[in-house]
C-alpha positions as CSV (number, residue, x, y, z in Angstrom):
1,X,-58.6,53.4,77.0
2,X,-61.2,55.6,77.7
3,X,-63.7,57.1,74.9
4,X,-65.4,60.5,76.1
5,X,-68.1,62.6,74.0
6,X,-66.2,66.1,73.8
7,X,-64.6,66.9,70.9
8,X,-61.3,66.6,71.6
9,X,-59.7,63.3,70.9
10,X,-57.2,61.8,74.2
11,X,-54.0,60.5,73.6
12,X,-55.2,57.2,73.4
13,X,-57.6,58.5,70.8
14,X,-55.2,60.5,68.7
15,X,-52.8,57.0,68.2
16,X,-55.9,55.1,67.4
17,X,-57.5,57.5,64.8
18,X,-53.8,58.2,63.5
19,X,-53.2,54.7,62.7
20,X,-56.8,54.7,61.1
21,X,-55.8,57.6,59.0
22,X,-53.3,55.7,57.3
23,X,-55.0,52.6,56.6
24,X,-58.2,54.5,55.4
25,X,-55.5,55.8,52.9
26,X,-53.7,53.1,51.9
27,X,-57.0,50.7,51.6
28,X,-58.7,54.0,49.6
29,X,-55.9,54.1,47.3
30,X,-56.1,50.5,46.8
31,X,-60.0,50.8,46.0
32,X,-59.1,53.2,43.4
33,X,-56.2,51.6,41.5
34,X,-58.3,48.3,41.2
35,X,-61.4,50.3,40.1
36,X,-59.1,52.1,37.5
37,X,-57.7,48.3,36.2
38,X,-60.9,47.6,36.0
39,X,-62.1,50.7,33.8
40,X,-60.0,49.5,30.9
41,X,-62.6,47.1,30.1
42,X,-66.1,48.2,29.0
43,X,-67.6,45.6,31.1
44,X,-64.9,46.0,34.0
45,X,-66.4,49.9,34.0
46,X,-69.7,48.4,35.9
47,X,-67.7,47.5,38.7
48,X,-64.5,49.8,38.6
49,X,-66.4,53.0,38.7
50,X,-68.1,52.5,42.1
51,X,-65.2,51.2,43.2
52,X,-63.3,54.3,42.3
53,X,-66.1,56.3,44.0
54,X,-65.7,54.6,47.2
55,X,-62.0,54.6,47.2
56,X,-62.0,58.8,47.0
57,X,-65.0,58.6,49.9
58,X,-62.6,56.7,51.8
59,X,-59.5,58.7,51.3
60,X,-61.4,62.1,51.8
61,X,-62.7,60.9,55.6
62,X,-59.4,60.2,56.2
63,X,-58.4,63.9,55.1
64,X,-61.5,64.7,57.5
65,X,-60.5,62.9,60.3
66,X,-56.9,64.5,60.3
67,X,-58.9,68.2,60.4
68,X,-60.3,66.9,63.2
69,X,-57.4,65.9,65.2
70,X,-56.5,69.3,64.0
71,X,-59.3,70.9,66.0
72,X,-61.6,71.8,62.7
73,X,-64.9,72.8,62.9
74,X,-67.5,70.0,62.0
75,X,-64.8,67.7,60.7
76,X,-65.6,65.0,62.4
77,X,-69.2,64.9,60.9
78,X,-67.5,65.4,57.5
79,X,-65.4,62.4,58.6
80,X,-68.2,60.2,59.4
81,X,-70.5,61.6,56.5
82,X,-67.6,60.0,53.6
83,X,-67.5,56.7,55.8
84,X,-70.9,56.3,55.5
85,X,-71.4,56.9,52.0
86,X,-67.9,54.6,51.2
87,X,-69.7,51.5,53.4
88,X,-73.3,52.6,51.6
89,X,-71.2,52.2,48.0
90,X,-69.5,49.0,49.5
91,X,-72.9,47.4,50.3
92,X,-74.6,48.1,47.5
93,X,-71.7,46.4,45.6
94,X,-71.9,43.5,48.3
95,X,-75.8,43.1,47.3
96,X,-75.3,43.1,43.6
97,X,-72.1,40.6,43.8
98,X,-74.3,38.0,46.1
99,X,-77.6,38.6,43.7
100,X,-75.0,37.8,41.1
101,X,-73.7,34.6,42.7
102,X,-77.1,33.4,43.6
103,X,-78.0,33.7,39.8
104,X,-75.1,32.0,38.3
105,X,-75.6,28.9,40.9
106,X,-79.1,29.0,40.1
107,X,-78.0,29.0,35.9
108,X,-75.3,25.8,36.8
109,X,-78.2,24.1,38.3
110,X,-80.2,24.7,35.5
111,X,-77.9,23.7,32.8
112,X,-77.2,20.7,35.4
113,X,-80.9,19.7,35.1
114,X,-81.3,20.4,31.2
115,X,-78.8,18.1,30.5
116,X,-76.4,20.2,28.6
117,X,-73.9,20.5,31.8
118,X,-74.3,16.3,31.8
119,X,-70.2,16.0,31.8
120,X,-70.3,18.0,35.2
């Protein structure tokens, strides 16, 4: 498979983005459903909402990457662009979870060394 720099995707180019297209879909419409479950709770809301953001990012590259097969101007930019800023969400998530889990260790430990997790 060969990748060149115009901007016109080849064949082998059109099957790989086409497949892409779908997953970027189906994994976007996952990221929103699971941020909506997580909206019904107040506290679920912290995580949902950037989860729903990044889902819609997600599922409008994909619309972006379809213009572009279809030969629209400055589509693929706009494709890239809502990538970028779903994997941007998606880290900053990432960073917060593992801040998170090093806190809650840190806590265990804690408690461990207080004495009041002594049954542990």
């Amino acid at each position: 498979m060969t990748i060149d720099s115009s901007d016109t995707p080849s064949a082998d180019m059109h099957a790989v983005i086409t497949k892409m297209i779908r997953d970027m879909k189906i994994v976007g419409l996952f990221y929103v459903v699971a941020g909506a479950l997580n909206c019904l709770s107040i506290i679920g809301a912290i995580i949902g909402v950037p989860y729903i953001f990044a889902g819609l990012r997600l599922r409008e590259s994909a619309s972006e990457y379809l213009g572009w097969l279809d030969h629209e101007e400055g589509a693929l930019f706009r494709a890239l662009a809502k990538q970028q800023q779903h994997f941007f969400i998606m880290m900053v998530m990432l960073v917060i979870s593992l801040v998170f889990a090093v806190l809650m260790i840190a806590l265990v430990f804690m408690l461990i060394a207080a004495g009041v997790l002594s049954e542990i």
